[in-house]
C-alpha positions as CSV (number, residue, x, y, z in Angstrom):
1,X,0.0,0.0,0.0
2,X,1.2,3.5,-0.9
3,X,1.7,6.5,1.6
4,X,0.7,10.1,0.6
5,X,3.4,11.4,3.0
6,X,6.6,10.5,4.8
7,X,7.1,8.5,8.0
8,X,10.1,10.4,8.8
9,X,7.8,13.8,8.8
10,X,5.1,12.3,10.9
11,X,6.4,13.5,14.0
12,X,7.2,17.2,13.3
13,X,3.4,17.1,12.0
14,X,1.7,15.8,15.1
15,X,3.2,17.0,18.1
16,X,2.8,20.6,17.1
17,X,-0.5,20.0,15.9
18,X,-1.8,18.0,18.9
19,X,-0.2,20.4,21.7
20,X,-2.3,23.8,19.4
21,X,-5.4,22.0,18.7
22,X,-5.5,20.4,22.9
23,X,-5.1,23.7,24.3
24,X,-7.1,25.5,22.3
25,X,-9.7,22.6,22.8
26,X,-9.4,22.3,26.4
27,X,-10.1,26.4,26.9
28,X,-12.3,27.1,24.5
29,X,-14.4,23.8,25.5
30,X,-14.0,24.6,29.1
31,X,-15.2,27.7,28.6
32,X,-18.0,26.9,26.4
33,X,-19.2,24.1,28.9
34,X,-19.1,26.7,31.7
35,X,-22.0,28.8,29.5
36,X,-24.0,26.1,29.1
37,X,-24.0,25.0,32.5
38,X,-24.8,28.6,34.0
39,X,-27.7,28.5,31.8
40,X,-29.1,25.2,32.0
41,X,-31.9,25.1,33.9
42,X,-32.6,25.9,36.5
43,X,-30.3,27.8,36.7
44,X,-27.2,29.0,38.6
45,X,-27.5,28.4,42.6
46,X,-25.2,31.0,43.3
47,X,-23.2,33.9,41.3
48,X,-21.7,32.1,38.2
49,X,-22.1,28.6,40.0
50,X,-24.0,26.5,37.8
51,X,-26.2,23.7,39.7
52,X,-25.4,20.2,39.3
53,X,-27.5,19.3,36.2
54,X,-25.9,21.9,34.6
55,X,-22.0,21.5,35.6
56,X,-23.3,17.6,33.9
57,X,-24.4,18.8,30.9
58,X,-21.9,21.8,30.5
59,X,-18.9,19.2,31.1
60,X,-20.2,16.8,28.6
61,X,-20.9,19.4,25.7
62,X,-17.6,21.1,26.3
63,X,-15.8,18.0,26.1
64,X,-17.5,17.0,23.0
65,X,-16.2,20.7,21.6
66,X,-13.0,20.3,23.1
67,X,-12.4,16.4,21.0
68,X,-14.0,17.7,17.9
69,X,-11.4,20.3,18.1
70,X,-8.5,17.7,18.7
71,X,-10.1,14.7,16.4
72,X,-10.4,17.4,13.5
73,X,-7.0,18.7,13.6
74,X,-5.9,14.8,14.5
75,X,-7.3,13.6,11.4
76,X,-5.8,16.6,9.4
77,X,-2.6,14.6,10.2
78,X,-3.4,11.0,9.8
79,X,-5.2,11.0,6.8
80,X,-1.7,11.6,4.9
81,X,-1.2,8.0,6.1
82,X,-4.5,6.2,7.2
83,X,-7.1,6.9,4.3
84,X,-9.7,6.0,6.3
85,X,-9.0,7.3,9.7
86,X,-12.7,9.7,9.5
87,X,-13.8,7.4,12.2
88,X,-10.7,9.0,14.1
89,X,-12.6,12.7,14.7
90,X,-16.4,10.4,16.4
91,X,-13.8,8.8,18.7
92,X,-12.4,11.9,19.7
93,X,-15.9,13.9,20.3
94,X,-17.2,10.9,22.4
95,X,-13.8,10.6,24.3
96,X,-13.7,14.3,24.8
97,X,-17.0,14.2,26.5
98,X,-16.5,11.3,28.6
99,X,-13.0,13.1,29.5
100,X,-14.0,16.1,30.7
101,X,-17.4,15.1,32.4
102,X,-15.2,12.7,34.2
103,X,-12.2,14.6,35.1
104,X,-14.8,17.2,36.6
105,X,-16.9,15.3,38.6
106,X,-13.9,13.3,39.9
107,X,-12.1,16.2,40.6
108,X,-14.6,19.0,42.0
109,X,-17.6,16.6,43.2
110,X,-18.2,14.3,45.5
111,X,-16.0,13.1,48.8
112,X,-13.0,14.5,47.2
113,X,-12.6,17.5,49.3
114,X,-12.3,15.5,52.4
115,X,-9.2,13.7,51.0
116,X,-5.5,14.1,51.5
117,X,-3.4,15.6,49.0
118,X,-1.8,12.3,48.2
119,X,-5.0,10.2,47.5
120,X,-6.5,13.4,45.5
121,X,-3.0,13.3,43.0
122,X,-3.6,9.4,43.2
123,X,-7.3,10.1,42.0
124,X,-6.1,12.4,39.3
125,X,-3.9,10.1,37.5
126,X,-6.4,7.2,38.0
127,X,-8.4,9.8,36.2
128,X,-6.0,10.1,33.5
129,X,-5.1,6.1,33.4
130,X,-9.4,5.8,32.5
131,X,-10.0,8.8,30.4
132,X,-6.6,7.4,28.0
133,X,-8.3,3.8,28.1
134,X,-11.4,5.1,26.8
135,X,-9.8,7.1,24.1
136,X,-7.3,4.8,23.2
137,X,-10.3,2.1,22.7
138,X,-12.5,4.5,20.6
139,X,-9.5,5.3,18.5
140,X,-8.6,2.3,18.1
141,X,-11.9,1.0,16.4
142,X,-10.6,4.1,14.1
143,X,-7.2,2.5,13.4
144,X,-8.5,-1.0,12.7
145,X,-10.8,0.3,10.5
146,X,-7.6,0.2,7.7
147,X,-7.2,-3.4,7.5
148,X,-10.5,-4.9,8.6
149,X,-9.6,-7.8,7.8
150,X,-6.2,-8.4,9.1
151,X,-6.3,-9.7,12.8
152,X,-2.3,-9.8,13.0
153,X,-3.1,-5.8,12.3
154,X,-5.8,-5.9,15.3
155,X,-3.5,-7.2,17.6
156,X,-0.6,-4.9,17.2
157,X,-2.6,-1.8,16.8
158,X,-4.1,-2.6,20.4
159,X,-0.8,-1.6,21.5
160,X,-2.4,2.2,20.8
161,X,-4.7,1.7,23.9
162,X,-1.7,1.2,26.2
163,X,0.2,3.9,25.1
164,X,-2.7,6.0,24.7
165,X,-3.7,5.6,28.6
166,X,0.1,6.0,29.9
167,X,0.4,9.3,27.7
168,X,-2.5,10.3,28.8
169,X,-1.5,9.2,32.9
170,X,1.6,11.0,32.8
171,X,0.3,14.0,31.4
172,X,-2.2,14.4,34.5
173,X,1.3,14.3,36.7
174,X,1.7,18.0,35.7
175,X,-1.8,18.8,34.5
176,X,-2.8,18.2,38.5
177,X,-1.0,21.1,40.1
178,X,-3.2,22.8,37.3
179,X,-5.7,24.0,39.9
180,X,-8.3,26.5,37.8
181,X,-8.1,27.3,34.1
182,X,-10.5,30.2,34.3
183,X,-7.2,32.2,34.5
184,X,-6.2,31.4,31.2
185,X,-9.5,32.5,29.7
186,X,-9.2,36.0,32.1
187,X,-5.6,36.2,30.6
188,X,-2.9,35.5,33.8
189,X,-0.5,33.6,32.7
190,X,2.0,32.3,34.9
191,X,4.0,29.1,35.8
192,X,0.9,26.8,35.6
193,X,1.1,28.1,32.3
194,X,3.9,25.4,31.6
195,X,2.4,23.0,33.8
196,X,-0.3,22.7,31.2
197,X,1.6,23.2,28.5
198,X,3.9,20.8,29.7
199,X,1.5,17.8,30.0
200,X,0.1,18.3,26.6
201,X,3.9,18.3,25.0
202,X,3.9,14.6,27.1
203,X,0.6,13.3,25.8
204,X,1.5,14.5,22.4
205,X,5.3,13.7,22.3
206,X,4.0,9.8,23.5
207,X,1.0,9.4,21.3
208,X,3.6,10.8,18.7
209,X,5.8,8.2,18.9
210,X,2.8,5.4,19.9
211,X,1.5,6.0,16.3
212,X,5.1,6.5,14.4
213,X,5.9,2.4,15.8
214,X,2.3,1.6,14.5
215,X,3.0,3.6,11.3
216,X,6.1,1.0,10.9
217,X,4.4,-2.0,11.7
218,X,1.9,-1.6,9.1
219,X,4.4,-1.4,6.6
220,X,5.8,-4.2,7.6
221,X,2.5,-6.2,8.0
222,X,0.9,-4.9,4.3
């Protein structure tokens, strides 16, 4: 099977592309889902505090903004090497949705205030070990989808979940000290800045690589 671009360029494609496209994702989505829950009914229960149904339903359409965003400028990418990697952009929608409505909850809800520091960084990169296994499954489907018939292809390719839940793991490491990203959106940047910055360049420098291997093994496999 022919390639439309390089292997050796992959890289210098993705890793700029998924750092942009996540942080621009993750703001804009945040800050879209934070409208929507201070006007879901029935409204806010305090002064821009949404109430529960809302912070639900504001978490989950942000995160579905925030994936598209990252699944469209994804794709961009791999369809110079997967043809048929469309799939790619639903996984990331229902991933991001999942994502954020689970990081939230798990991170501002529930008995979590009442916890230590140490079990709340535990909880948070539990949070990113599940939210990575969830992507990495949906995107998977995605990648599978270009040898459907191949099950040595199957097999290796589930390799993507693995890395996709440790990128995604260690990027909460730094993400965690990330306390509130309304700053961003107000415009105060400061060292958090690279904390968030920083885990994205993980996630992306990982998955980078995660996908470059695969890209190899299919060549060797068609």
């Amino acid at each position: 099977m022919k390639h439309s671009a390089k292997i050796g360029n992959f890289l210098w494609l993705w890793i700029p592309v998924t750092i942009v496209s996540a942080l621009g994702g993750l703001l804009s989505g945040s800050f879209g889902g934070f409208i929507i829950a201070l006007l879901t009914p029935p409204g806010p229960i305090g002064i821009l505090q949404p109430n529960p149904t809302g912070n639900f339903v504001g978490s989950l359409l942000g995160g579905a903004f925030a994936g598209g965003i990252i699944g469209i400028s994804q794709a961009s990418i791999l369809k110079k090497y997967f043809p048929r990697i469309r799939y790619w952009i639903t996984a990331s929608i229902i991933s991001g949705a999942f994502g954020l409505n689970f990081f939230f909850h798990s991170r501002y809800t529930g008995n979590n205030q009442d916890m230590t520091e140490i079990e709340n960084f535990g909880q948070s990169i539990m949070s990113g070990l599940v939210i990575g296994t969830i992507a990495g499954i949906l995107q998977w489907f995605a990648l599978i989808a270009q040898f459907p018939q191949d099950s040595r292809w199957k097999k290796v390719s589930f390799v993507w979940v693995s890395v996709s839940s440790l990128s995604m793991a260690l990027s909460f490491l730094l993400l965690y000290f990330v306390r509130d990203i309304s700053f961003y959106i107000a415009g105060k940047f400061h060292f958090e800045t690279f904390l968030l910055v920083g885990g994205l360049v993980i996630y992306a420098t990982l998955t980078g690589f995660g996908l470059l291997w695969l890209l190899k093994q299919r060549r060797t496999i068609s």
